[in-house]
C-alpha angles and dihedrals in degrees: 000000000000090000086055096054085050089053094047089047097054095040094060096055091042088060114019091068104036082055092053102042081051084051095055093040095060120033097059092046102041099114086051096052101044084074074078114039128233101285089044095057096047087049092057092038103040086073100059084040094059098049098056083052091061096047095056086048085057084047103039096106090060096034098048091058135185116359098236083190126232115317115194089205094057092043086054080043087044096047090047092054085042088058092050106040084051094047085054093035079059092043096043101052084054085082107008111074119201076241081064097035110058083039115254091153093051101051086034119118089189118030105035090185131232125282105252113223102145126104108348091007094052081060104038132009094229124027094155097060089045084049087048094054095044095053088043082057093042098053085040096054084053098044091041097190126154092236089044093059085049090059090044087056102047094036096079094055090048092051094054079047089070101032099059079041083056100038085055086055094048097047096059085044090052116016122179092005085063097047091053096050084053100055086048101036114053109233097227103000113084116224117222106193120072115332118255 
């Protein structure tokens, strides 16, 4: 068990980053890198990317930090997160397509997209970046390593980062039909009742 917390642990610091650096590449530059398309754009950006991968491999050891050891109540934490995150993650590919999700409209000249607001996005403006945080705290609760609690932790500012980065370049894509799906969706907290 202890060589798959490692796994998990490493693992976590080999993806979570490279996304987000991605992430920050691209949203405040979209209308600059749809000049070049989407495929034009990851494979600019894919190098820098890797690269950062390989420099956190040749960190891992001192990212990673002290083993805190397995915990039975964090995996139960862990296994509950998991539930939910997967029950959005179901929810969520109803509507967001992996053409969405690894950005093609965005980074579109052509085809900008359409503004999803039906089913989970009629309930919360971004179930994909919730799933994301609740799998992040699932695999940590199973790794249970000092660095990854600190990801964890900074992961959630870094997250709204994006979000109010994404919500500008929606905003330019969509205009006052996504600032009227604002005032009626919350943007983290999921609303129960009918959906907007």
């Amino acid at each position: 068990m202890d060589a798959v917390r490692l796994f998990v642990a490493v693992m976590l610091f080999l993806s979570v980053p490279p996304a987000f650096g991605l992430w920050f590449a691209i949203h405040p530059f979209a209308r600059s890198w749809r000049r070049i398309g989407a495929v034009g754009t990851y494979a600019v950006l894919m190098i820098p990317a890797v690269l950062f991968g390989w420099a956190l491999w040749r960190m891992r050891a001192r990212l990673i930090g002290a083993d805190l050891g397995l915990q039975p109540s964090l995996l139960v934490l862990g296994a509950l997160a998991a539930v939910v995150g997967s029950w959005i993650a179901v929810a969520r590919r109803r509507h967001l397509t992996h053409r969405i999700l690894v950005g093609v409209p965005e980074l579109s000249s052509i085809d900008k997209g359409r503004l999803l607001t039906e089913g989970i996005y009629g309930r919360v403006r971004n179930p994909r970046y919730i799933e994301f945080l609740l799998f992040v705290l699932a695999y940590a609760c199973v790794a249970n390593f000092s660095g990854v609690w600190v990801l964890v932790v900074l992961s959630v500012p870094t997250l709204h980062l994006i979000v109010l980065l994404e919500e500008s370049e929606l905003r330019d894509r969509f205009g006052a039909e996504y600032d009227e799906y604002c005032r009626r969706v919350p943007r983290w907290r999921l609303s129960i009742g009918r959906p907007a």
